[in-house]
C-alpha positions as a Markdown table, in Angstrom:
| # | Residue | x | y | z |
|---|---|---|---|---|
| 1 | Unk | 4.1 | -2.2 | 107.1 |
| 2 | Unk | 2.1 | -3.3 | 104.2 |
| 3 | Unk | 4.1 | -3.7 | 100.6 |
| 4 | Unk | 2.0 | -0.5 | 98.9 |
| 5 | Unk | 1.8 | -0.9 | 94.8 |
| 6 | Unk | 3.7 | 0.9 | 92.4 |
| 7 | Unk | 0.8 | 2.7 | 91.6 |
| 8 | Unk | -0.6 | 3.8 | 95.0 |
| 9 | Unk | 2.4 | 4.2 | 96.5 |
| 10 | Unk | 2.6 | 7.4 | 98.7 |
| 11 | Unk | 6.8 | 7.6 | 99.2 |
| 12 | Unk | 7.4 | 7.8 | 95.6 |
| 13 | Unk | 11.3 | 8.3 | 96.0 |
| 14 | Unk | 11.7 | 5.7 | 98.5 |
| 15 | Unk | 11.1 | 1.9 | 98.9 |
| 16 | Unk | 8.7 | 0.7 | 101.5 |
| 17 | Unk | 11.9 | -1.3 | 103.2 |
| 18 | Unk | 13.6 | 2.4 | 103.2 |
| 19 | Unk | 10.6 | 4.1 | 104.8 |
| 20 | Unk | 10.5 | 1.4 | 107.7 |
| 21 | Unk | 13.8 | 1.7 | 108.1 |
| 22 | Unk | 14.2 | 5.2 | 108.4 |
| 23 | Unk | 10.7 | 4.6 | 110.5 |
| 24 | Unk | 13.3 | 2.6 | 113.1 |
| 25 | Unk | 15.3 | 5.1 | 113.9 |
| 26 | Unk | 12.4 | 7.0 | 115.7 |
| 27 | Unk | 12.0 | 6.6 | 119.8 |
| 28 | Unk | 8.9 | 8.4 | 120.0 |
| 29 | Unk | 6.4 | 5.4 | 119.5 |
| 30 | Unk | 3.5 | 7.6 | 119.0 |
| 31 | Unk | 5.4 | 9.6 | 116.0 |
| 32 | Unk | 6.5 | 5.7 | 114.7 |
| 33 | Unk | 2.7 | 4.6 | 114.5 |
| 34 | Unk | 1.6 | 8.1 | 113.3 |
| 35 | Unk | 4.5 | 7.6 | 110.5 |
| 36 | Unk | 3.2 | 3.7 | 109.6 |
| 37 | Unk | -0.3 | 4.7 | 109.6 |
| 38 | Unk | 0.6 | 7.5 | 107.0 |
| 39 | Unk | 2.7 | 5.1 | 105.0 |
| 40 | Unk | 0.0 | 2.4 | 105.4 |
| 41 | Unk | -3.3 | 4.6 | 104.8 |
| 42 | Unk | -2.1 | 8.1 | 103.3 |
| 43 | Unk | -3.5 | 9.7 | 106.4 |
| 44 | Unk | -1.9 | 9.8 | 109.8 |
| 45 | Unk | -4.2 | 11.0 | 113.5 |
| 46 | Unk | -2.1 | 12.6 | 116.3 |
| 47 | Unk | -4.5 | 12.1 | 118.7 |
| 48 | Unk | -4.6 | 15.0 | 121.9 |
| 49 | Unk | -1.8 | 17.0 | 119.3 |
| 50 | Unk | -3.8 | 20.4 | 120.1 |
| 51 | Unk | -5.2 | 21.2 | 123.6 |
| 52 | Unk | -8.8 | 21.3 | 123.5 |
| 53 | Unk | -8.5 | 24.5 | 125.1 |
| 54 | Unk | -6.6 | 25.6 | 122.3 |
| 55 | Unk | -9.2 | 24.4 | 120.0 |
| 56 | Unk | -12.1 | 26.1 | 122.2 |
| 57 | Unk | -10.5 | 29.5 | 121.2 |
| 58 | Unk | -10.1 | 29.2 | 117.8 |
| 59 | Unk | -13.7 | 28.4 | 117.7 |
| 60 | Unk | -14.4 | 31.3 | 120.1 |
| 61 | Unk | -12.9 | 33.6 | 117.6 |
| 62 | Unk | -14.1 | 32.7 | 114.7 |
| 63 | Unk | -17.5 | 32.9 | 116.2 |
| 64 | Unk | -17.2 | 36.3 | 117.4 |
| 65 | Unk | -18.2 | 39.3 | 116.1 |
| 66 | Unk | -14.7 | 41.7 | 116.8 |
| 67 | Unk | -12.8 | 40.0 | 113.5 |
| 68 | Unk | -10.4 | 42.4 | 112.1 |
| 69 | Unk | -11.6 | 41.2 | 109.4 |
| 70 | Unk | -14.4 | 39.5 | 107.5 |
| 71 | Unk | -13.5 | 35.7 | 107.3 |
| 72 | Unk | -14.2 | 33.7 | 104.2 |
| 73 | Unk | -14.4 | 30.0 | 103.5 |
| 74 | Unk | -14.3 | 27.5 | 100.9 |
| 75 | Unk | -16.9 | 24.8 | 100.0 |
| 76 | Unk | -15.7 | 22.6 | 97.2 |
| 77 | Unk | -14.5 | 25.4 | 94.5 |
| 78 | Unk | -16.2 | 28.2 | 95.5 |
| 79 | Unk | -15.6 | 30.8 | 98.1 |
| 80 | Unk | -18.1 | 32.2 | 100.7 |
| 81 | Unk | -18.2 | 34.6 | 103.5 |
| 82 | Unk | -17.6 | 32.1 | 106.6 |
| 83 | Unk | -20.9 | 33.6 | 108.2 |
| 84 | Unk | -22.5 | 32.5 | 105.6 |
| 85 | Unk | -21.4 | 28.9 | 105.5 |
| 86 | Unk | -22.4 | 26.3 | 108.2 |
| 87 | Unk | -18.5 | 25.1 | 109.6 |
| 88 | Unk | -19.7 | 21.7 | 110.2 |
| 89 | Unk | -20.6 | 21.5 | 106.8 |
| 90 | Unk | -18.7 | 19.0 | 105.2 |
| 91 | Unk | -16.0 | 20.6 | 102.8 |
| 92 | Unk | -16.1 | 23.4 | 104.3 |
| 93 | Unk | -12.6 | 25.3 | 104.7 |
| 94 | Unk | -12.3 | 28.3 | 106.5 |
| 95 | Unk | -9.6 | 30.2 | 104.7 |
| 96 | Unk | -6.2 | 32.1 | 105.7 |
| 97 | Unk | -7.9 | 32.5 | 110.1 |
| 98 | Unk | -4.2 | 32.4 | 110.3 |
| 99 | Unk | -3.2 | 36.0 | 109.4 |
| 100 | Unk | -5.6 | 37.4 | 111.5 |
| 101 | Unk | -5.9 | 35.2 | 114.9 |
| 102 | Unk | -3.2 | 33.6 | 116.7 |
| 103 | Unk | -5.4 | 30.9 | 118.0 |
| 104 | Unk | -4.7 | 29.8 | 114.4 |
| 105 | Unk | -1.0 | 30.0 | 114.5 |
| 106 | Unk | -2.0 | 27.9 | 117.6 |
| 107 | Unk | -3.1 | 24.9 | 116.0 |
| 108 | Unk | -1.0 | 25.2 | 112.8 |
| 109 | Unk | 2.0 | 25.3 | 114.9 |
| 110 | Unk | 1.1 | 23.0 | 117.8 |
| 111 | Unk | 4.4 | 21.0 | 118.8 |
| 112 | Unk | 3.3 | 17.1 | 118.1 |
| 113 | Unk | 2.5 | 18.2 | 114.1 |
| 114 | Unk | 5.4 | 20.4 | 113.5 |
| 115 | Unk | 7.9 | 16.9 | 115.1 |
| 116 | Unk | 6.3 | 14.9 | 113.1 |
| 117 | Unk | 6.4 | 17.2 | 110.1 |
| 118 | Unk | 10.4 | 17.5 | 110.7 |
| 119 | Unk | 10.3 | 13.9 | 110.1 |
| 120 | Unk | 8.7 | 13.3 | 107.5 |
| 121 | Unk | 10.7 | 16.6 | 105.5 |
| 122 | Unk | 14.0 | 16.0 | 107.2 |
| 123 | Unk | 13.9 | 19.7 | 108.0 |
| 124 | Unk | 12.0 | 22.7 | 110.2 |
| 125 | Unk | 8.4 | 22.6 | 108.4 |
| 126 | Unk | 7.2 | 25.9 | 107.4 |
| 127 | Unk | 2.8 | 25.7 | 108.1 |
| 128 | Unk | 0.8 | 26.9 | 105.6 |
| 129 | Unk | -3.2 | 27.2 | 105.7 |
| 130 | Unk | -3.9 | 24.1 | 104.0 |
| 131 | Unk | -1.7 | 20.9 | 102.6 |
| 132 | Unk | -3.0 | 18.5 | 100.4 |
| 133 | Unk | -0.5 | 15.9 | 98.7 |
| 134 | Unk | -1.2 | 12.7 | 96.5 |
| 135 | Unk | 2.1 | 10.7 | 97.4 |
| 136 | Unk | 4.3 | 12.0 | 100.5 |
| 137 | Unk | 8.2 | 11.5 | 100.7 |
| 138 | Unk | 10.0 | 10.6 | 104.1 |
């Protein structure tokens, strides 16, 4: 793992050495690169995480016309109906599909993310609809 600078450094109450360390102790070697790439690049891929089946509903349902009710989205700032919005737009967030669908919950809650979300919080994670953090702690 690259040394990171003081100032871009995404484990803010850990040293690198710590991080890789604690990185060490995992068996799973697909949750150990997912963990170095997020330490390396700020981002992390868990490739085949969600089934594409599972992914093929969601879209389903948010396509449909039986919502129980109206979905909205964000692009940038502002907020839109989603029907209004083109979703491979870029930006564009649909917002709290969650409540309403379980093919949501589906994806939010898919086993690979919530592991690798236990490691990096040290505890069960709790999904919301959207996380965005500047600097992450392991």
């Amino acid at each position: 793992m690259g040394q990171l600078g003081l100032n871009s450094r995404l484990w803010i109450d850990q040293e690198p050495e710590q991080v890789e360390a604690r990185i060490t102790q995992i068996n799973d070697p697909i949750q150990v690169e997912a963990l170095r790439q997020l330490a390396r690049e700020g981002y992390c891929l868990l490739k085949s995480s969600i089934p594409h089946s599972a992914i093929d509903a969601y879209l389903a349902i948010i396509h449909s016309d039986n919502q129980p009710f109206p979905l909205k989205a964000s692009l940038g700032r502002d907020i839109f109906s989603f029907a209004s919005l083109d979703p491979n737009q870029p930006l564009v967030k649909i917002l709290d599909s969650h409540f309403a669908f379980a093919e949501a919950r589906a994806l939010g809650l898919a086993a690979p993310i919530r592991s690798l979300l236990a490691l990096i919080f040290k505890e069960a994670p709790v999904t919301f609809q959207t996380l965005y953090f500047q600097v992450v702690s392991l």
